[in-house]
N, C-alpha and C positions, 0 to 999 in steps of 0.2 A: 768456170773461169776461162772462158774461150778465148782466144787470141795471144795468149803469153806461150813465149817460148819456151817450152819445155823441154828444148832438149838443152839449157845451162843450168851448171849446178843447181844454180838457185829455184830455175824451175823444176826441176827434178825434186829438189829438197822441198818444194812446197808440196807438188803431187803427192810424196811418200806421206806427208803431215796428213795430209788430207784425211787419206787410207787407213794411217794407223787410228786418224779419230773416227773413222768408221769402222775399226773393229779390227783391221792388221794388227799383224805381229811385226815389232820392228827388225827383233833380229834375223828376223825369215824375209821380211820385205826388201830390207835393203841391199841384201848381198845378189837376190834376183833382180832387183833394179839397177845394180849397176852392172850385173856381166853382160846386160842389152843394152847398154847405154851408151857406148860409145866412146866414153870420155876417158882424159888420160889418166892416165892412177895418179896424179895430184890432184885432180878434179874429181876421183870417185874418193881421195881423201877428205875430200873438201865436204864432198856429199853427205857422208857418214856424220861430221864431225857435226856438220847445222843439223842431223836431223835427231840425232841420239842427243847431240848438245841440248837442242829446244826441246822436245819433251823431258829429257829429266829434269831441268830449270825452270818448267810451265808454269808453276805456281808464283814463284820469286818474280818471273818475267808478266805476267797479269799486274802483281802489285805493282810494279814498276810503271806499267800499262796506265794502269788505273788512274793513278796521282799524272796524267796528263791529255787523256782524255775524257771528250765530252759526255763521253758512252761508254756505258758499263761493260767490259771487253766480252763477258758471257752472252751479252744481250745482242753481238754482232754476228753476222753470218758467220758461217765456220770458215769460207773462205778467205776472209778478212781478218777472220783472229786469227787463222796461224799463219797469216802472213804478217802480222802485226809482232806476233812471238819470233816468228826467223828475223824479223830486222832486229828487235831487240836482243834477241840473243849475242848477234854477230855486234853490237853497242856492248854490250856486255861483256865480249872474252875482247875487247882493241879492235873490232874491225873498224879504220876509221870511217865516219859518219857520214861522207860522201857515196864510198863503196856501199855502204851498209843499207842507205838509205836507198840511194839512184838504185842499185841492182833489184834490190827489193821491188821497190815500185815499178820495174820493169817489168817484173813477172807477175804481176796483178793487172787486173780485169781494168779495162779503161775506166767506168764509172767508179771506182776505189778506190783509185790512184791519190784522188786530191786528199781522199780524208787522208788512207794508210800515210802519205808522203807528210800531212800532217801533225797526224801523233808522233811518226818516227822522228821528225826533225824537232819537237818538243822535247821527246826524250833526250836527245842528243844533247840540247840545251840546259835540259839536267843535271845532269853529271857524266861521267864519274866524278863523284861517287855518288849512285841514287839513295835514298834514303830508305832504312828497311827499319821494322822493328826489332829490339832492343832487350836485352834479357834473354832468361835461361825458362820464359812459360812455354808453354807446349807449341803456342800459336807461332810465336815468334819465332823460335826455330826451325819449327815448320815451315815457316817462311825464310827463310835465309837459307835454308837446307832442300827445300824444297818436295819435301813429302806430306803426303796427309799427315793432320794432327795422329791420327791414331794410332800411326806407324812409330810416329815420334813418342807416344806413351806405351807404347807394348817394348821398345827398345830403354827407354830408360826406367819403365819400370822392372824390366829382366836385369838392367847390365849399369846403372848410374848413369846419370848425365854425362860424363865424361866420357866412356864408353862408347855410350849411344851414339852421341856428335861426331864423336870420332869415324864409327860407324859410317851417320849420314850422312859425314863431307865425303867421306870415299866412294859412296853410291856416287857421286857428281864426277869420279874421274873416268876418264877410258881407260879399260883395262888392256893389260897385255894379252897376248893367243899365248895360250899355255899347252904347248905340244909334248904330249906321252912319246918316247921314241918304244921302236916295237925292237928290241934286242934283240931276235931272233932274224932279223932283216939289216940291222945296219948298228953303229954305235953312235952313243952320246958326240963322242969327240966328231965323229965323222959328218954327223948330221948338225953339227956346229958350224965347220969348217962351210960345209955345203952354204948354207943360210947367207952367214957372213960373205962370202965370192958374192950371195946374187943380191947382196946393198942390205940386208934385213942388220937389225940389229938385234943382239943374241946373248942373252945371261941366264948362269943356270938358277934352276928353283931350288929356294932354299926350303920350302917342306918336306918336299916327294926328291931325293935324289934322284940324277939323268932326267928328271922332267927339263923344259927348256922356255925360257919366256921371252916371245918375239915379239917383237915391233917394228912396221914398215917392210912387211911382207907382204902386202897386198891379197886379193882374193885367195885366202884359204884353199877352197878348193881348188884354185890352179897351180898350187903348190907342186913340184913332180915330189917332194920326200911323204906327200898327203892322198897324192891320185896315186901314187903305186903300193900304199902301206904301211912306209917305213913308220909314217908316226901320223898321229891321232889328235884333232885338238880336243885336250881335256883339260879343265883345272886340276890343282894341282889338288885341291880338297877331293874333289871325285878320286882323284890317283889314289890318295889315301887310303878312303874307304875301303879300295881292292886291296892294300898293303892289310886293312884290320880282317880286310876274309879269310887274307892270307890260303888262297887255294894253293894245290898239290896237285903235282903232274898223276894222273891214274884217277882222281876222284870225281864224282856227279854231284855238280852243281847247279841249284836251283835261282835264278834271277827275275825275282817277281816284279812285273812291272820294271820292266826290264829295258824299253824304246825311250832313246834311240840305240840304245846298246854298247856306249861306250864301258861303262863298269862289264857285260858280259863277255866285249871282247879283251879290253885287258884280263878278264879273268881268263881266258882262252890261252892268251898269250905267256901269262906267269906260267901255264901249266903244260910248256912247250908241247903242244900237239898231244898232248895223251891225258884223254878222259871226256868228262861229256860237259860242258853248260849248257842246260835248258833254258831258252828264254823266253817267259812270257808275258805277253802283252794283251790287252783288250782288245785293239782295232787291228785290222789287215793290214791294213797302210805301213802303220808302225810298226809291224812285225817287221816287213820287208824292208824297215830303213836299219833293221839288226842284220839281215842277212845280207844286205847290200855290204855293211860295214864289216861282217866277216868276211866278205870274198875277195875285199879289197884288200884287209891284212892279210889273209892267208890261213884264217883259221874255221876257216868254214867247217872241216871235219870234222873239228870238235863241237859244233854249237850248232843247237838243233831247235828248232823255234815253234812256239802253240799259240794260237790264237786263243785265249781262254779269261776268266774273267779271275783274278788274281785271290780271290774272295770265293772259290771253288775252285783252286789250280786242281787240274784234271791227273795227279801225281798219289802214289801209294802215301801211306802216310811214312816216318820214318826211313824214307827211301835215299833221303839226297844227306851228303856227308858237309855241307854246305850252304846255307841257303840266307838270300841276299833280297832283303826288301829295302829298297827306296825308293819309298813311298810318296804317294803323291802329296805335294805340299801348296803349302801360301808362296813358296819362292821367296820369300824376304831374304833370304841373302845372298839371294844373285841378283837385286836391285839394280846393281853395277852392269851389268850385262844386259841386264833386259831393260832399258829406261820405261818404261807404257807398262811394265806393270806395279810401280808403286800405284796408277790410277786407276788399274783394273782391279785388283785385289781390294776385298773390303772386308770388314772382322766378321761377319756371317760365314764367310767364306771357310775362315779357322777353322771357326768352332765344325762346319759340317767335315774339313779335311779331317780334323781330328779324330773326328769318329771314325769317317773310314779308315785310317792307321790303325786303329785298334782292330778293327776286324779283319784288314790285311795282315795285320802281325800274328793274329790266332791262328788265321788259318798257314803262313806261312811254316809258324810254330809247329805244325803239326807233319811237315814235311821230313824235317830235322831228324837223322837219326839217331840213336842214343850216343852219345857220345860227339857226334857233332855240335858244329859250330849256326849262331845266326845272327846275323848284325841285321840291324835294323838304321838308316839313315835318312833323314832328309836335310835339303836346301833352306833352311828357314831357321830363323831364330826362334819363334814366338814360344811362349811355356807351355802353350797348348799343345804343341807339336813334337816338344820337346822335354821336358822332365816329367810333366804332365804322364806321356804315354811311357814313359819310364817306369812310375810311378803305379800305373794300370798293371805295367807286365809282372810287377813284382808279387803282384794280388793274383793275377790271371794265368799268371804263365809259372806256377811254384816246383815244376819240374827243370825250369832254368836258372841255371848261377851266371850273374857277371862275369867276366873277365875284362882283365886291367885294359883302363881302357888307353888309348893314346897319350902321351906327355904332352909339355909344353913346346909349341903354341897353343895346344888344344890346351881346355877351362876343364877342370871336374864340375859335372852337372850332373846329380844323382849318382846310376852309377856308370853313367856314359861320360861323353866330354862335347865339348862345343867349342867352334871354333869363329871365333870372331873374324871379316872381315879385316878389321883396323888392327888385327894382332895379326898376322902374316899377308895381308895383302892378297887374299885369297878368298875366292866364294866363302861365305855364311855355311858352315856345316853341323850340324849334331851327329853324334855314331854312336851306339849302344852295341854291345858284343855281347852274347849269353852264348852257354853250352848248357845242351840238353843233358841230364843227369842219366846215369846209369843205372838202371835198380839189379842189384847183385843175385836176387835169388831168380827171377824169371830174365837175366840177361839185355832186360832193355832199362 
């Protein structure tokens, strides 16, 4: 699309579309897109909101498409349909229909102009309110909600229709930055006070007490309570998990599949400097975005990092008094965060995740020492990932007993818990908690 100006929002917001439909990742693409971008933080506002706004809407925003023009939105170049998606979007949340439309066709290609100016000024003529379908079928809320059918059947066949919905309209909001503070470096109140002087707006999490949930903080990383340590963004669901490992100052702890290392550095941190978390990971890359993240809190002494394949951790057996797999998943329920991959993830994907959970859980199992603890966690609702591999440990793992697992907001599922999005306003989580049995006569 040669000759549009790329450096206004809008054309920034088209470039990133682009990219992410050539395979980016949006939440890694857009925060390096706009610390070079130049633009004011209500403009790198702006940017985020069309570009996370339009893909998670993609679907809803096609049908929209579709009922006004002449061409089938798939059958158009890519760069035409997601410019065709950024004007309808910004129709869609009130941008009025002039802004919406002129800006748009400003940053398309001359020869596209006449049609995109087109269809968008059709649309416009539309509605609000455009017409969608109707009912509680799989399709239809798929479409109003904006995910794959099969998202929308793996969710209400796990959780009810009610549920589910609930679920899927929250995947469509922007979430708040959920910042760990690190106690050991500053306090709740303090790191409050800070926030609020520099215009952010600031309330506490009601799951994770001292977590903190920001809005209109601008660039993360140029945070000073963030580039020096004091705090971490994490959800509030991930905080948890470390509350259910419940580590101890003095103990060695194991973090399989551990990158980018926020769960190994809070674990660091509960365990004020004294003891060991091992973190490992499969790629180099990701190791070093663990060590990077311990050096910034301050707990590097304690955390010690393997490059090794999680599924032969390079560790005695019975050696770690703690050990923490979270595992690699489908992500369904960090939708909300990642908008690109409700369209990347597809149900093969599950079924193969699933598997490898069970063979990261065996052999993590076997790290456990008697009497230790081992949670097992992922980001995702689906029942394959989650009671499912529950269900496996109970058969495979018969030297592990439960332990109780978190209250409400968390659900009992098996004999872990899950935590729904729409029930705290928080990443999708599963957590299962087992301790290794002691056999009294040989002492393990």
């Amino acid at each position: 699309m040669s000759g549009r100006p790329a450096a206004t929002p809008r054309g920034i917001a088209l470039a990133a579309l682009l990219r992410i439909e050539d395979g980016a990742f949006a939440h890694i693409l857009v925060p390096q897109t706009l610390r070079s971008s130049g633009l004011s933080a209500r403009d790198r506002a702006l940017v985020t909101d069309l570009v996370y706004g339009t893909v998670r809407m993609q679907r809803r925003l096609d049908v929209m498409l579709s009922a006004v023009s002449s061409r089938a939105i798939g059958s158009v170049d890519a760069p035409v349909r997601a410019a065709l998606r950024l004007g309808a979007y910004q129709l869609l949340i009130g941008v009025p229909a002039h802004a919406a439309v002129g800006e748009t066709v400003g940053v398309v290609d001359a020869r596209a102009r006449g049609f995109v100016n087109g269809v968008l000024r059709a649309l416009a003529r539309a509605g609000p309110p455009w017409p969608l379908p109707e009912g509680d079928g799989v399709s239809a809320v798929g479409v109003r909600t904006s995910h794959p059918d099969w998202i929308v059947r793996t969710f209400v066949d796990a959780f009810g229709a009610v549920d589910a919905i609930a679920t899927l309209d929250l995947d469509n909001e922007p979430p708040p930055v959920t910042l760990r503070v690190n106690s050991t470096r500053t306090s709740t109140e303090a790191l409050t006070a800070e926030l609020v002087a520099a215009g952010a707006d600031v309330r506490p999490g009601l799951l994770v007490p001292g977590s903190l949930l920001v809005r209109h903080a601008g660039d993360l990383a140029a945070l000073p309570a963030v580039a020096d340590g004091r705090a971490t963004p994490q959800d509030q669901a991930s905080q948890a998990i470390v509350a259910v490992l419940d580590p101890q100052p003095g103990e060695r702890v194991l973090d399989v599949a551990s990158a980018p290392g926020g769960k190994a550095t809070a674990a660091a941190e509960r365990m004020n400097g004294d003891g060991l978390v091992l973190a490992v990971d499969l790629h180099e890359g990701r190791v070093r975005t663990v060590l990077r993240a311990a050096e910034r809190i301050g707990v590097r002494p304690v955390v010690a990092t393997v490059v090794a394949d999680g599924r032969r951790p390079p560790v005695r057996d019975g050696s770690f008094d703690r050990v923490l797999l979270d595992a690699p998943c489908s992500g369904l329920g960090v939708l909300r965060r990642r908008p690109d991959a409700r369209w990347r993830v597809l149900p093969g994907d599950v079924r193969d995740l699933a598997s490898l959970q069970r063979v990261l859980l065996s052999a993590a199992a076997d790290a456990v020492r008697p009497g230790g603890r081992l949670v097992y966690a992922v980001c995702t609702l689906s029942r394959e990932e989650t009671i499912e591999v529950d269900e496996w440990a109970h058969v495979h793992l018969p030297g592990f007993t439960a332990v109780a697992p978190p209250t409400a907001p968390w659900r009992p599922l098996g004999r872990g818990a899950i935590l729904l999005p729409s029930d705290a306003h928080t990443d999708g989580m599963f957590v299962l908690s087992l301790t290794r049995s002691v056999d009294v006569a040989s002492g393990r």
